[in-house]
TIKOL-88509 format. One record per residue: residue in one letter; z, x, y of N, C-alpha, C in turn. Coordinates in steps of 0.2 Angstrom, whole numbers. Each point is the difference from the previous one (the first is absolute). Layout:
N
PT  res   n_c3   n_c1   n_c2  ca_c3  ca_c1  ca_c2   c_c3   c_c1   c_c2
PT    a      Z      X      Y      Z      X      Y      Z      X      Y
...
//
This chain:
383
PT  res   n_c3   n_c1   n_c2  ca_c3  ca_c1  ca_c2   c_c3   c_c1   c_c2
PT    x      0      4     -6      0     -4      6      0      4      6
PT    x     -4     -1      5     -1      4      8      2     -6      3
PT    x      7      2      5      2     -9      5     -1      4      7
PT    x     -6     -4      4      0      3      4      0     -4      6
PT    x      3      2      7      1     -3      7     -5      0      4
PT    x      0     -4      4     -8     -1      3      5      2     10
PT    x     -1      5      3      1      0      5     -7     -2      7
PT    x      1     -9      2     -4      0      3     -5     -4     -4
PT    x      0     -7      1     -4     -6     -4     -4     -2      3
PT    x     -8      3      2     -2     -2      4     -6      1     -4
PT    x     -7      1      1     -5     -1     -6     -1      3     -4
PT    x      2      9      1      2      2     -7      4      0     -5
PT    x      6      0      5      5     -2     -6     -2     -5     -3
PT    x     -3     -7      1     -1     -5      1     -4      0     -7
PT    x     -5      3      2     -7      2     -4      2      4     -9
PT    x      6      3      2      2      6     -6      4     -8     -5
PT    x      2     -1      5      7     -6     -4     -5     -4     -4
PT    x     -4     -3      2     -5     -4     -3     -5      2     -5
PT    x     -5      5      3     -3      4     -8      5      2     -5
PT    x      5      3      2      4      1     -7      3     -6     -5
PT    x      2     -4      3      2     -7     -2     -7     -3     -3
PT    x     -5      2      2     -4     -6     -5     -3      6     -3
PT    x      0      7      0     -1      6     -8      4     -5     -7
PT    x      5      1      4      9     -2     -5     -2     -6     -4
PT    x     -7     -7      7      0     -4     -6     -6     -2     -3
PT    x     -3      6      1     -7      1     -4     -6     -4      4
PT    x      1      0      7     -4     -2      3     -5      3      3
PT    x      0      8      1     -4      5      2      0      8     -7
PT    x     -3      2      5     -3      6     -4      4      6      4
PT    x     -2      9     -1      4      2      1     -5      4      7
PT    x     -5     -4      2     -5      5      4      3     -1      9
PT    x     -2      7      3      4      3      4      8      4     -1
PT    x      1      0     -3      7      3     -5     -2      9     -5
PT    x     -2      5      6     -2      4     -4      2      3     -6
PT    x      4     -1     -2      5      3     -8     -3     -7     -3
PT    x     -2     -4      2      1     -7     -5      9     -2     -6
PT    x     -1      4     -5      7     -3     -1      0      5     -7
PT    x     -3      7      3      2      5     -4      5      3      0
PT    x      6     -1      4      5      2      0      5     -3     -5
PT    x      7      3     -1      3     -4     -5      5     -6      4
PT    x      0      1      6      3     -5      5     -6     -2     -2
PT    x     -1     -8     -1     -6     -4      2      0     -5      5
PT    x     -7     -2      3      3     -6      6      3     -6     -1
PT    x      0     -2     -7      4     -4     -2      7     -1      1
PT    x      2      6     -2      8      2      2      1      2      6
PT    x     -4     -3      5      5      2      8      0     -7      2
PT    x      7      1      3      5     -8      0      1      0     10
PT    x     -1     -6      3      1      2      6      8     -4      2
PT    x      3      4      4      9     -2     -1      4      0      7
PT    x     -6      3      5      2     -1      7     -5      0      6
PT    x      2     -4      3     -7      1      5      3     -2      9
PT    x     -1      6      2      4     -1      9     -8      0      4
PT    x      4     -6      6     -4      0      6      3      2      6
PT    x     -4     -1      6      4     -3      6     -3     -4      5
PT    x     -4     -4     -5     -3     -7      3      3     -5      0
PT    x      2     -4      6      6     -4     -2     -4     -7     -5
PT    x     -6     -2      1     -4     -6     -4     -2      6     -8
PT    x      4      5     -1      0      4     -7      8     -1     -5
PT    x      5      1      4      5      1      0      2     -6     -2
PT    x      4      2     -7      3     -7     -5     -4     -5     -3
PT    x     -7      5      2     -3     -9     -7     -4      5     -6
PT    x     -3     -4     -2     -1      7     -8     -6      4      0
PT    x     -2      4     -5     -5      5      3     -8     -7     -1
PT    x      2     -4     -5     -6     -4     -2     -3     -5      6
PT    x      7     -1      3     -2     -3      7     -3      2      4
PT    x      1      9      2     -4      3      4     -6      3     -1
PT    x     -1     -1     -8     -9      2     -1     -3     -4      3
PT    x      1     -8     -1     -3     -5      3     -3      2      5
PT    x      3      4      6     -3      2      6     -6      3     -1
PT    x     -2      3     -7     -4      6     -3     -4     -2     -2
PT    x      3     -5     -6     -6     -1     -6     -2     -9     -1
PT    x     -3     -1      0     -2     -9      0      0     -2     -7
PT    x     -1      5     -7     -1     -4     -4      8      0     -6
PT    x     -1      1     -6      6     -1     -4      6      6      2
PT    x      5     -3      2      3      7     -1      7     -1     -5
PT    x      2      5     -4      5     -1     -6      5     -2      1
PT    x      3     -5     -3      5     -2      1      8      8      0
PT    x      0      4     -3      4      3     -1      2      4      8
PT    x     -5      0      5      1      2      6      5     -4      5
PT    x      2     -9     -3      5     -2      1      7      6      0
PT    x      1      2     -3      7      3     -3      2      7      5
PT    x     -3      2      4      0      6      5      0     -5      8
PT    x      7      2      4      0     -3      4     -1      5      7
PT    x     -3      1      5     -1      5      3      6      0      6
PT    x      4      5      1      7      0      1     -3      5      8
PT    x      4     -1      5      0      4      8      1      8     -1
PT    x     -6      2      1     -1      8      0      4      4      7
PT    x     -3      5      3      1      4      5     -8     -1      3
PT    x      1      0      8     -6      1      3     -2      6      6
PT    x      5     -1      4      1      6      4     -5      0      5
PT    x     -3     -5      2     -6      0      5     -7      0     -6
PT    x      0      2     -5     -7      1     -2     -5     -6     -1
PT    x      3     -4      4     -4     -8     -2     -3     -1      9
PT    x      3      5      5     -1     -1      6     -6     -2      5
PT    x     -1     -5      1     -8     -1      4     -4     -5     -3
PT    x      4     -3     -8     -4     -1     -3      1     -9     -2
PT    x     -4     -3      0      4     -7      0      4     -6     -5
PT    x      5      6     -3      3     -4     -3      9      2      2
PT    x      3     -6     -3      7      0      2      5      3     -4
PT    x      0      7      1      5      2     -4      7      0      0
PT    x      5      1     -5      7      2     -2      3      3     -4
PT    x      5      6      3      0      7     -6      6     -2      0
PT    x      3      4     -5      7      2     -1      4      5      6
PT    x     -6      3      1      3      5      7     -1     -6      7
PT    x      0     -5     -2      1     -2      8      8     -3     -2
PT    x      3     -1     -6      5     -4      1      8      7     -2
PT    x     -4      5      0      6      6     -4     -2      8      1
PT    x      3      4      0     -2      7      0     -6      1     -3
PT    x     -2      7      0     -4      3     -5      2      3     -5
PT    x      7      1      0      7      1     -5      0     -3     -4
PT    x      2     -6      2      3     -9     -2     -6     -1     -3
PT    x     -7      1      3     -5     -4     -6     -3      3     -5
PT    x     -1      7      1      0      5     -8      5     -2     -3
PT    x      5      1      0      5     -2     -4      0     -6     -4
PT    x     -3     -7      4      0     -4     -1     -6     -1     -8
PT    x     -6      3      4     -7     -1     -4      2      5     -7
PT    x      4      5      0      2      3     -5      2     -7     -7
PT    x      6     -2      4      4     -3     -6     -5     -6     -1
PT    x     -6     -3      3     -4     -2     -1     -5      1     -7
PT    x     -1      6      1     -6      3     -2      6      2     -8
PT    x      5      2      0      3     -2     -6      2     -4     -4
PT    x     -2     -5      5      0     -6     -6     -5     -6     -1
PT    x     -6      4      3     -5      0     -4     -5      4     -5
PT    x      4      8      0     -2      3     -4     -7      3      0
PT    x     -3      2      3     -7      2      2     -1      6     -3
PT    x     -6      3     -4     -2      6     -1     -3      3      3
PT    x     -4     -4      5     -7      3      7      1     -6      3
PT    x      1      4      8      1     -2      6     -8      0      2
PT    x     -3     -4      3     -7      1      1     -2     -1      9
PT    x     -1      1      4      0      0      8     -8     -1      3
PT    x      1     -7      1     -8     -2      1      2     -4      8
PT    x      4      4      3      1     -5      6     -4      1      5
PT    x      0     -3      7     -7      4      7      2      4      0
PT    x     -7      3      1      0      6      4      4      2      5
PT    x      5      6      2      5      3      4     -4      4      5
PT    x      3      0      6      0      8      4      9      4      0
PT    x     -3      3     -4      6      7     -5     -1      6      5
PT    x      8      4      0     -2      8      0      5      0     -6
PT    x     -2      7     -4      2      2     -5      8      2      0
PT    x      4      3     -4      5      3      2     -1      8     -1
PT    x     -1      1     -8     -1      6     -1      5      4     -2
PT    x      8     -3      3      6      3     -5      5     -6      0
PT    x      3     -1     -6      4     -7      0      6      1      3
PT    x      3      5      2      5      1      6     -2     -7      5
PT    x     -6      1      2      0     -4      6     -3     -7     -1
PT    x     -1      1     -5     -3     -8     -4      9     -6     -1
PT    x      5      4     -4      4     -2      1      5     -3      5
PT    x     -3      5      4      5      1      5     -4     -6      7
PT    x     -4     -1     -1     -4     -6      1      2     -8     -2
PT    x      1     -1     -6      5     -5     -4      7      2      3
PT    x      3      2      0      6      2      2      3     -4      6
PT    x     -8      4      5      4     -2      7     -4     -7      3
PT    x     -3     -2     -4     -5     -7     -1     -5      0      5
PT    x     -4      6     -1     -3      1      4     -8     -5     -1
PT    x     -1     -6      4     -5     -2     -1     -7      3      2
PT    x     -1      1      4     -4      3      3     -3      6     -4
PT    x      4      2     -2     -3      7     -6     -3     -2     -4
PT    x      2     -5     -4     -1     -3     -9     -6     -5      1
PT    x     -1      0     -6     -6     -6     -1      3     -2     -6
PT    x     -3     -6     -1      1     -4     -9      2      3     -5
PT    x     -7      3      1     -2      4     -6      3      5     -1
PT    x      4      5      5      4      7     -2      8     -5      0
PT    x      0     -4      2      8     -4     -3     -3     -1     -7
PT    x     -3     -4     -2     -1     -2     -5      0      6     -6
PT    x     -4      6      1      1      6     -2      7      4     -4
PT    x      3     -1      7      8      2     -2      4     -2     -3
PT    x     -1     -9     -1      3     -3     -4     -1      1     -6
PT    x     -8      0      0      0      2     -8      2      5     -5
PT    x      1      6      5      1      6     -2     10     -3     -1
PT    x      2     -2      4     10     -1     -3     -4     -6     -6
PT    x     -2     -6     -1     -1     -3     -4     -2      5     -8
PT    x     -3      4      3     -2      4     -7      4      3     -5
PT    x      7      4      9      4      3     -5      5     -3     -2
PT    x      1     -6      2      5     -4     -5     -1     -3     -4
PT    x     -7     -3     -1     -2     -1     -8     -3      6     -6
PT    x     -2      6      4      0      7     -5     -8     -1      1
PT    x     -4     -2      4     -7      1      0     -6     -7      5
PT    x     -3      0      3     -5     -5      3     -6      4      3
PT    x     -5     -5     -1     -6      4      3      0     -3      6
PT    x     -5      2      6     -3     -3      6     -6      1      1
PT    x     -3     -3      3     -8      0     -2     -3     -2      8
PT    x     -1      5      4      1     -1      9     -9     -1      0
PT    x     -2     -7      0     -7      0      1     -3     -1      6
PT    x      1      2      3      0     -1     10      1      7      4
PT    x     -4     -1      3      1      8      5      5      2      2
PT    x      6     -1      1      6      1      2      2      7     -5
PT    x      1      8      2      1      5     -6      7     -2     -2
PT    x     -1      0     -5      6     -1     -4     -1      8     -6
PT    x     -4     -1     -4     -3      6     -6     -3      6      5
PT    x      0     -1      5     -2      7      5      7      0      5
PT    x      4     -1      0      6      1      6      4      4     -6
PT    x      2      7      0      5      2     -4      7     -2      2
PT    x      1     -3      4      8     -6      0     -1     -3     -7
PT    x     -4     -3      1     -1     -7     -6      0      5     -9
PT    x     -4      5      1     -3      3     -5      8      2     -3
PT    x      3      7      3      8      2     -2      4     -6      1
PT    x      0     -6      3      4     -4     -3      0     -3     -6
PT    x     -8     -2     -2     -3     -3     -6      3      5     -6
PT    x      0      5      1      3      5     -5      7      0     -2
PT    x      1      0      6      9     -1     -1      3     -6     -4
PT    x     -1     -5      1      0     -7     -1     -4     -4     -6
PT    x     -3      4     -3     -3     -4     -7     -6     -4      1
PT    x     -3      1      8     -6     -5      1     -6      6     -1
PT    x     -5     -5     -3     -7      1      3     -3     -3      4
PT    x     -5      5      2     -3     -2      7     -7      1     -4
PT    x     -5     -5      5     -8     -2     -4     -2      1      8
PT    x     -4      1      5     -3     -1      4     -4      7      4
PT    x     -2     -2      5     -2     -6      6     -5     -1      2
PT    x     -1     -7     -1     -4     -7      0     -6      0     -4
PT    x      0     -5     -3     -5      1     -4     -7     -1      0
PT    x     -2      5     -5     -7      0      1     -5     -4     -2
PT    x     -4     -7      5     -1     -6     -3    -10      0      1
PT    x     -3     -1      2     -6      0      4     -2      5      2
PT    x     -2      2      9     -7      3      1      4      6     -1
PT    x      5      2      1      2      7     -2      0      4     -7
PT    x      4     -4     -5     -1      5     -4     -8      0     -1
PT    x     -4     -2      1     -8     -1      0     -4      6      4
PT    x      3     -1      6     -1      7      6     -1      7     -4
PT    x      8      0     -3      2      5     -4     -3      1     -4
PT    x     -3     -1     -5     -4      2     -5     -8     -1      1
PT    x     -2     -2      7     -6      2      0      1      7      5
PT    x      5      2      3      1      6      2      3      5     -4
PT    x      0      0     -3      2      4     -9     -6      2     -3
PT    x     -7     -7      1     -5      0     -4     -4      8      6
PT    x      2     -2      5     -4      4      5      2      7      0
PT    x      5     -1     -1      4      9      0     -2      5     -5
PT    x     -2     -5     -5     -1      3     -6     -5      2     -1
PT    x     -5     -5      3     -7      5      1      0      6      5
PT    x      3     -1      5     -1      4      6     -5      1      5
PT    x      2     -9      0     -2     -4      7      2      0      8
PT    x      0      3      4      3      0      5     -1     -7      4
PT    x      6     -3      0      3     -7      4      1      4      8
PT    x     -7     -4      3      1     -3      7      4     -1      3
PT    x      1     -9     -4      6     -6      4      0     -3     -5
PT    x      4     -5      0      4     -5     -3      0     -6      3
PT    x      1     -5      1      1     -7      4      4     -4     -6
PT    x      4     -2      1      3     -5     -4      4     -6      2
PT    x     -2     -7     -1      5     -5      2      1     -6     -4
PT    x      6     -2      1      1     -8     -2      2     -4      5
PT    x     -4     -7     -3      4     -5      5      3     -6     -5
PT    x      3     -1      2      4     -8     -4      3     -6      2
PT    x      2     -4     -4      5     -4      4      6     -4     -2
PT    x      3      5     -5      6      0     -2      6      1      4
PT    x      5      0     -2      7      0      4     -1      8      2
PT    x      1      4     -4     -3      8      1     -3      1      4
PT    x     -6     -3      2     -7      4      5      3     -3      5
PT    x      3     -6      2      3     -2      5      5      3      4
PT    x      6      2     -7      3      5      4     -4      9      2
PT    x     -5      1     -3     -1      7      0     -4     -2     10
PT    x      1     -6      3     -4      0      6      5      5      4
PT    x      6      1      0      4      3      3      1      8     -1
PT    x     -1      1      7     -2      8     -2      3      5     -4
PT    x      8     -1      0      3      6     -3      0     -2     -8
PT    x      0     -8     -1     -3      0     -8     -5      3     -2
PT    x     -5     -1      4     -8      1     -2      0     10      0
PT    x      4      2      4      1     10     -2      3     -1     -7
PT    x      6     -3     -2      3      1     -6     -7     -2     -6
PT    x     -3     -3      1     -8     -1     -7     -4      6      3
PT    x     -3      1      6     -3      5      1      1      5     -3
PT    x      7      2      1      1      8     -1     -1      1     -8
PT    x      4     -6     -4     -2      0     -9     -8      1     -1
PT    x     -5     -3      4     -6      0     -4     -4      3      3
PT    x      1      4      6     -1      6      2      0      4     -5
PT    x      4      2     -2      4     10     -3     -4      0     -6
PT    x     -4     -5     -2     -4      4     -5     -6      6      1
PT    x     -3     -2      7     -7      2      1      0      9     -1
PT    x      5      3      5      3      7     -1      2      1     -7
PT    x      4     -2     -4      2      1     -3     -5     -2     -9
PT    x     -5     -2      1     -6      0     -7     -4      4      3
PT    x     -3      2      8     -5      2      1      2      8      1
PT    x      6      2      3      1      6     -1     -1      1      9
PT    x     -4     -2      4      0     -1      6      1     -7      3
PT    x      0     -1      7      3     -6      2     -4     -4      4
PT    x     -7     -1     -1     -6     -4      1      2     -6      4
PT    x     -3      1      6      1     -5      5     -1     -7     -2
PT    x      6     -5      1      2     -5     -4      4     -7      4
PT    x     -5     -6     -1      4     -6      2      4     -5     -9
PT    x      4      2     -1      2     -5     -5      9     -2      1
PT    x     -4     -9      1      5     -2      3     -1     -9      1
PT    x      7     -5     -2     -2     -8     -2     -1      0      8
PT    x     -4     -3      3     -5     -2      6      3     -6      4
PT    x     -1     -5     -5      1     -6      3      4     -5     -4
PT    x      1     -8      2      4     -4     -2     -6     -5      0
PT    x     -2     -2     -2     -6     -8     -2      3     -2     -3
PT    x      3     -9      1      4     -4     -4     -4     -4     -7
PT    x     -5      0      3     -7     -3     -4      1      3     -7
PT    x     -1      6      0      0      4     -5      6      0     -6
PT    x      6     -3      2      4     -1     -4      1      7     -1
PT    x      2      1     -8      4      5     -4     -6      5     -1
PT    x     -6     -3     -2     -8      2     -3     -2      6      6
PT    x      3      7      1     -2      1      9     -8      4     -2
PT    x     -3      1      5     -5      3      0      1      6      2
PT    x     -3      6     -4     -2      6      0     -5      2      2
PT    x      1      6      3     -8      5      3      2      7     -2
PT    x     -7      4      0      1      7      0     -5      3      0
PT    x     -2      5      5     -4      4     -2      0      9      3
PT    x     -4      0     -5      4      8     -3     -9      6      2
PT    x      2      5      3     -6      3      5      0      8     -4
PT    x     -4      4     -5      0      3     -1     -5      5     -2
PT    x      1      6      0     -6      5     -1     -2      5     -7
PT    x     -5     -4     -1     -1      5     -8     -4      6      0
PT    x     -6      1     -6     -2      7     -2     -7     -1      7
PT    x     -1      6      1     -7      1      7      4     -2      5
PT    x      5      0      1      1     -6      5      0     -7      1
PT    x     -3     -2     -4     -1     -9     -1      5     -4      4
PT    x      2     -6      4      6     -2      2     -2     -7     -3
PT    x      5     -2     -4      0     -8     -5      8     -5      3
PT    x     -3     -4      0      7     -4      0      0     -6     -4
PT    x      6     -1     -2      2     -6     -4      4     -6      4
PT    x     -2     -5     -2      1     -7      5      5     -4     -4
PT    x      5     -3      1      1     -6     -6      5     -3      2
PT    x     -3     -8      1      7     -6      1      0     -3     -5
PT    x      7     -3     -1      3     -7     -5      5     -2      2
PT    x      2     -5     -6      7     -5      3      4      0     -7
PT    x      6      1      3      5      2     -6      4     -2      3
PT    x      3     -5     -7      8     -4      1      3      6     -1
PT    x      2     -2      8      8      5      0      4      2     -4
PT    x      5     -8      0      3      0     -3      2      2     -8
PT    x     -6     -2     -5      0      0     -5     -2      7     -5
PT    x     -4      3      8      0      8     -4      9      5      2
PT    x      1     -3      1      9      3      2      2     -1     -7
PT    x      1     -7     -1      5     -4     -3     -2      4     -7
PT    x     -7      2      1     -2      0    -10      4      8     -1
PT    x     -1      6      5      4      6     -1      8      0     -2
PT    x      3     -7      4      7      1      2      0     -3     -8
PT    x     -4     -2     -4      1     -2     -9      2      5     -3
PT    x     -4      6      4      2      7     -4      6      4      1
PT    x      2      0      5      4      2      7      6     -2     -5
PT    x      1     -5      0      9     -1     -1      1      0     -7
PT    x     -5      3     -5     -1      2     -8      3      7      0
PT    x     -5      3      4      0      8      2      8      1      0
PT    x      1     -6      9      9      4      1      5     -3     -4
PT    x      0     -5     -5      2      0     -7      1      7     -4
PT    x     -6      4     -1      0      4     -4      3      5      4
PT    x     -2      2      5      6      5      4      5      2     -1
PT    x      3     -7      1      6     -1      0      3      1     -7
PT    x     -3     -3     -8      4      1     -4     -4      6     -3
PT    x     -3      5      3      0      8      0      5      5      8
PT    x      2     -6      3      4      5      2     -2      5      5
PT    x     -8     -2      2     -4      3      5      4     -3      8
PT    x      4      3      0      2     -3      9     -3      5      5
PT    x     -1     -3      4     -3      3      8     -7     -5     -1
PT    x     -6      4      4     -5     -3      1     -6      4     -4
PT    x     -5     -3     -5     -3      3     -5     -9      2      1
PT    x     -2      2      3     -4      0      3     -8     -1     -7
PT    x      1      4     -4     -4     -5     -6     -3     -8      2
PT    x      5     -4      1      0     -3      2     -4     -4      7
PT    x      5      2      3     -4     -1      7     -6      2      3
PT    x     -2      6     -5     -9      2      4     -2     -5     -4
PT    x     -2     -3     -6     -5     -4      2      3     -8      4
PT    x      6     -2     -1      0     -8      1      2      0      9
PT    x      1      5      2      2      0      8     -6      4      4
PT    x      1     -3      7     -4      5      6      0      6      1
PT    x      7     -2      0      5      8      2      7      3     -3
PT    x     -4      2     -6      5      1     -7      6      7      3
PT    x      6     -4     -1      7      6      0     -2      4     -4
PT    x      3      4     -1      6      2      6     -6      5      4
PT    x      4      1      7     -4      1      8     -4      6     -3
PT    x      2      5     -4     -5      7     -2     -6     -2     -3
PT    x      2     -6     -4     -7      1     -4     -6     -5      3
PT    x     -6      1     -1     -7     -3      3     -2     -5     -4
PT    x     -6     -3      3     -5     -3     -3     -4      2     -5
PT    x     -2     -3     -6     -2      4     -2     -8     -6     -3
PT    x     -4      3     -4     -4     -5     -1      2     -3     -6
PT    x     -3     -7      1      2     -5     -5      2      2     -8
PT    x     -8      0      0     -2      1     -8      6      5     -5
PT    x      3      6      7      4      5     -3      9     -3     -1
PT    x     -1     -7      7      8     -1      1      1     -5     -7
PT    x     -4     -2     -2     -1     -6     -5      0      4     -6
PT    x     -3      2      0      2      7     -9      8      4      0
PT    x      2      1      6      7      3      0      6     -6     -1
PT    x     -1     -6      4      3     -5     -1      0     -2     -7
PT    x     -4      0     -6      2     -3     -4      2      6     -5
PT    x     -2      5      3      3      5     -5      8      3      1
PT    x      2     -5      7      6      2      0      4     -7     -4
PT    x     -5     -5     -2      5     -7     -1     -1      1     -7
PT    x     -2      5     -3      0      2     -8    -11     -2     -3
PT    x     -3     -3      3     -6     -3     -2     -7      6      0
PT    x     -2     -1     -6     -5      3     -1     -3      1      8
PT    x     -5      6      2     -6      0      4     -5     -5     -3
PT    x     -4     -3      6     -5     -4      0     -5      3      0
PT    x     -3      5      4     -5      3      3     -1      7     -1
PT    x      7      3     -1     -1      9      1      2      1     -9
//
């Protein structure tokens, strides 16, 4: 059994609670799910056991109710049974038109770790999973001051996410092990705060943000380039959408925190640092979840030749997240009952933007996807 907490019930959480539930009841297959169900965790065996929001039209009614906002058609009855309970917000909903209500509007930052602790104990979780909005974060970098932040309830310093972080890590060491799985650009698996605390504390760390669309895509046709020894001109790359996501990302300091993640590949596959717009663009409500992609890519081959590649589609957001996080919370299952604590980088080159910990790079797919299964015990596919 994998029982995992959904922080942040919004269309991915939304989306993951619901595809897993109808795997469970034989109503889907296992595609977008890269492992399929080679693991010895299967997707059948993940159990959903807590779910936090801080939308007050989310807050105390159950997760089945909330897909409704999501999904139009059957949804399982068993999503009755998970009731979505008052998270932390911290500002990260700011600007944005919904009504929220944390725990920190009514108690310290002391008082609500503490509190979400003995929470999170008695519902038992083995992966914490973090699919909340997008933040504007500064890192810490040493947990002296990450603490001492909570301490002195320093709002202004913190976000959601790095509270949420912390809890986990005391959560972990009082039950002897938890994973976390930080799928949003807020560094959690690149901050070494987070990292030596994760160590200390019996957690794992999976992150930051996951790799859904036109990036890991970027990425491996700049891998195909490299490899030739292709000299990349430029890059251009964009999304627009019109999810609760691209809405928030209209606001400037969120939209650096996406930037900077889907940036840091280009230097980092090509070995130089190729003049580069990639970055979510706009907010079109029309578009729903399904956002539109661009990209085009300017490069120089043999004589000199100058070639460029063009390519738009439309890809549900939501659902290429949700299909990775099937993996994600298997993985930090197994982490944890091998007792890999910190943050695991196998891992997070292929399923993240910006895979922890902060030394190590981008690397290309094909290579980050042979290392990952070979660290989860499974044959090589390719090499």
């Amino acid at each position: 059994m994998v029982r995992v907490l959904i922080l942040g019930q919004g269309y991915v959480g939304s989306i993951f609670a619901l595809g897993v539930e109808r795997i469970k009841n034989g109503e889907l297959g296992y595609h977008g799910i890269p492992l399929e169900n080679e693991l010895q965790e299967k997707v059948e065996d993940i159990e959903i056991v807590g779910s936090y929001d801080v939308d007050k039209n989310k807050i105390g009614k159950s997760v089945y109710d909330v897909v409704k906002n999501y999904w139009e058609n059957h949804i399982p009855e068993s999503l009755r049974n998970v009731i979505v309970r008052k998270g932390i917000h911290l500002r990260s909903l700011r600007n944005l038109p919904i009504d929220t209500e944390g725990l920190d509007d009514e108690m310290t930052l002391k008082e609500a770790v503490e509190k979400l602790v003995e929470e999170w104990k008695e519902s038992a979780p083995d992966v914490i999973i973090n699919v909340c909005t997008t933040e504007a974060f500064t890192p810490f970098g040493n947990k002296e001051e990450l603490i001492k932040a909570i301490e002195d309830n320093n709002r202004e310093r913190l976000t959601a996410t790095q509270v949420y972080a912390y809890v986990a890590a005391l959560y972990a060491k009082e039950v002897g092990g938890a994973a976390f799985v930080n799928a949003i650009p807020t560094l959690i698996a690149n901050d070494p705060a987070f990292v030596e605390l994760s160590k200390e504390n019996n957690l794992v760390i999976f992150g930051d943000d996951g790799a859904t669309g036109a990036t890991p895509l970027t990425a491996d046709i700049l891998s195909h380039l490299a490899q030739r020894n292709r000299y990349v001109k430029d890059i251009a790359q964009f999304n627009i959408g019109g999810n609760a996501d691209f809405l928030a990302l209209t606001d400037k300091e969120r939209n650096k925190s996406k930037e900077f993640t889907k940036s840091s590949i280009v230097k980092e596959l090509l070995g130089y640092d190729a003049p580069h717009y990639i970055k979510p663009t706009g907010f079109l409500e029309p578009l729903g979840d399904k956002k539109f992609i661009a990209m085009h890519i300017e490069y120089v081959s043999f004589n000199g030749a100058v070639d460029e590649l063009i390519i738009n589609g439309r890809i549900n957001d939501s659902p290429a997240l949700a299909g990775l996080l099937v993996d994600l919370v298997r993985l930090g299952k197994m982490a944890v009952d091998k007792k890999e604590f910190g943050t695991i980088y196998e891992v997070n080159a292929f399923y993240m933007k910006n895979p922890g910990p902060i030394e190590k790079p981008n690397i290309p797919r094909i290579i980050a996807y042979e290392k990952m299964r070979m660290w989860a015990g499974l044959k090589p596919k390719w090499f």
